[in-house]
N, C-alpha and C positions, 0 to 999 in steps of 0.2 A: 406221179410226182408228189413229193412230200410237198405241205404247206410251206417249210420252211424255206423248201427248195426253189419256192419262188422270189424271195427278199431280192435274191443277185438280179435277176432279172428286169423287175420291178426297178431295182433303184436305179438299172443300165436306162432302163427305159425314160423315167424320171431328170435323169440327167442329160440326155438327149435333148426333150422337150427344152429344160431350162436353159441348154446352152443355144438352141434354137430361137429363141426370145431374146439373148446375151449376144451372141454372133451371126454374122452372115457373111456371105462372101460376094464380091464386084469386081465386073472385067470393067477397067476402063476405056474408051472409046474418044479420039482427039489428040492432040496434041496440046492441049492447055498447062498441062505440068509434065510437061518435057524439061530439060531430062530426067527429072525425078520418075518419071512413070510414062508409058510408053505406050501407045494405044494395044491392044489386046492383055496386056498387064491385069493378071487376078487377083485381087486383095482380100484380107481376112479383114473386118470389119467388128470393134466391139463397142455395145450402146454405153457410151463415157463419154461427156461432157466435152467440151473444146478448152483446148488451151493454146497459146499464142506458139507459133511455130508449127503446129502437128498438123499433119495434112489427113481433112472429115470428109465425110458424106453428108451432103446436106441438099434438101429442096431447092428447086431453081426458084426464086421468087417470082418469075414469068412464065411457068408453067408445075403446079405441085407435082403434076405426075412425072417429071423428069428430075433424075439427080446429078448434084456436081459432085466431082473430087476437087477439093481445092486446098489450099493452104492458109490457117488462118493469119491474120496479122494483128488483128486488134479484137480487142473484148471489151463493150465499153455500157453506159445506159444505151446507147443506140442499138446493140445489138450485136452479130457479130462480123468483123469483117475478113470474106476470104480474097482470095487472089489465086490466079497461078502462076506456078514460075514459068511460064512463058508468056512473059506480056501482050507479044506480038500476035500472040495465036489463041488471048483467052479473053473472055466475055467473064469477066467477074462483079467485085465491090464497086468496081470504076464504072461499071451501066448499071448495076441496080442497087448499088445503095449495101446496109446492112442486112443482115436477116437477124430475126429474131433469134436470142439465144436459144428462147425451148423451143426450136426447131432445130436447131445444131444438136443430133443425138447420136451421131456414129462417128469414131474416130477411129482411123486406117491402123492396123496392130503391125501387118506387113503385106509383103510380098510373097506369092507362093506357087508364080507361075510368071513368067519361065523360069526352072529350074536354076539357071544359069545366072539370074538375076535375084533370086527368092533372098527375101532378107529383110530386117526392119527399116522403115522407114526413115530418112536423116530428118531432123528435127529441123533442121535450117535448108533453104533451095542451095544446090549448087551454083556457086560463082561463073554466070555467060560469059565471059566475052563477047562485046557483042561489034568489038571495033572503034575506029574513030579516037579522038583525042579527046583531053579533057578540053573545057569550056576555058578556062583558065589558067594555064598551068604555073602561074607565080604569083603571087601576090602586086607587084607594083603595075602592074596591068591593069587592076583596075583602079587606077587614079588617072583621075583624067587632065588631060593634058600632058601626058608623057609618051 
């Protein structure tokens, strides 16, 4: 093989590497951002910052070796805070506070398993129903004495 005939190789190789440092990939596991994502759900993951809506991969504050998907809501001096869209069924910002922003360093690109589902991620949770009436539903209700 010619010298030159290595470049292509080389730079396959190279890009490899770099986008192995760039991206990685996560099956999710629960039901905490139901319906957004669905436990065995595989995601394409890329090291990018957090921003308010996108749903990251981040450290569990109560244990570093385990990670969350979750949704962010806020970005503030405190840090940053996730949630999931299924309130009922997630352990999020609501038990443990903020995390650090330089610890938010992967954010979900898409879906890419199951086939059927594969796709980018919506930027906002889907609208539950979750039942029941509103607390209020007119205004002169709440004066009292009528």
């Amino acid at each position: 093989m010619r010298p030159g005939g290595l470049i292509g190789p080389l730079l396959l190789l190279g890009g490899l590497i770099a986008a192995h440092r760039w991206l990685d990939a996560v099956e999710v596991r629960g039901r905490s951002m139901a319906p957004t994502l669905l436990s065995g759900d595989r995601l394409l993951v890329a090291r990018l910052g957090p921003r308010v809506g996108d749903v990251v991969l981040a450290p569990d504050p109560r244990d570093e070796g385990r990670e969350l998907v979750k949704r962010v809501v806020s970005i503030d001096a405190f840090g940053v805070t996730v949630r999931g869209d299924n309130p009922v069924a997630s352990t999020d910002a609501r038990t443990f506070g903020a995390i650090r922003a330089d610890r938010v360093r992967w954010r979900v690109m898409l879906r890419y398993w199951p086939l059927d589902r594969a796709g980018v991620i919506p930027a906002a949770p889907p609208v539950v129903d979750e039942g029941g009436e509103d607390a209020c539903t007119f205004p002169q209700a709440l004066i009292a004495g009528e």
